[in-house]
Steps between C-alpha positions, in 0.01 A plus 500: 500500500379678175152508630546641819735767369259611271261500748735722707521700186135556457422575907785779492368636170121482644577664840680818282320782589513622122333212479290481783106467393216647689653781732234734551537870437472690830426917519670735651626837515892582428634674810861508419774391230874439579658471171831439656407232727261338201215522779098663495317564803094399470238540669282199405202284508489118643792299309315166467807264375705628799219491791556910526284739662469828342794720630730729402863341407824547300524231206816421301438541126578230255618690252658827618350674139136454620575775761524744189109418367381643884499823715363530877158519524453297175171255563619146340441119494791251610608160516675382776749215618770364708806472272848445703321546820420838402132664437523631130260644286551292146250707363355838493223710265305838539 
């Protein structure tokens, strides 16, 4: 029993998208920020780790305060992922 819930442990810990190794920074183009919904509309490249064309979309934003660091039109780099069903930037640069 102690092996396998540490095992549990570990898989939930490794599939953390904080955690999460190798998700490739995408480009794109910042179209749109809704502060009050926590969401940012991109216009992107290919999203490799979630088979994604290049497109246009709305994204919910991991953390709400990493809608402050951005304007529309801004040219940035982003990570990308699935978390609660959702499709969330976890991370975004300039």
């Amino acid at each position: 029993m102690r092996i396998t819930l540490a095992a549990f442990t570990l898989s939930a810990i490794l599939a953390s998208p904080a955690l999460a190794q190798g998700v490739p920074l995408v480009s794109g183009t910042v179209k749109k920020i809704d502060s009050e919904q926590g969401k940012l509309t991109l216009d992107h490249g290919p999203i490799k780790n979630l088979d994604m064309d290049g497109m246009t979309m709305v994204f919910k934003a991991a953390d709400p305060a990493m809608l402050k660091t951005i304007k529309a039109g801004d040219k940035v780099k982003f990570t990308a992922e699935r978390v609660n069903g959702q499709l969330t930037v976890t991370k975004i640069q300039k």
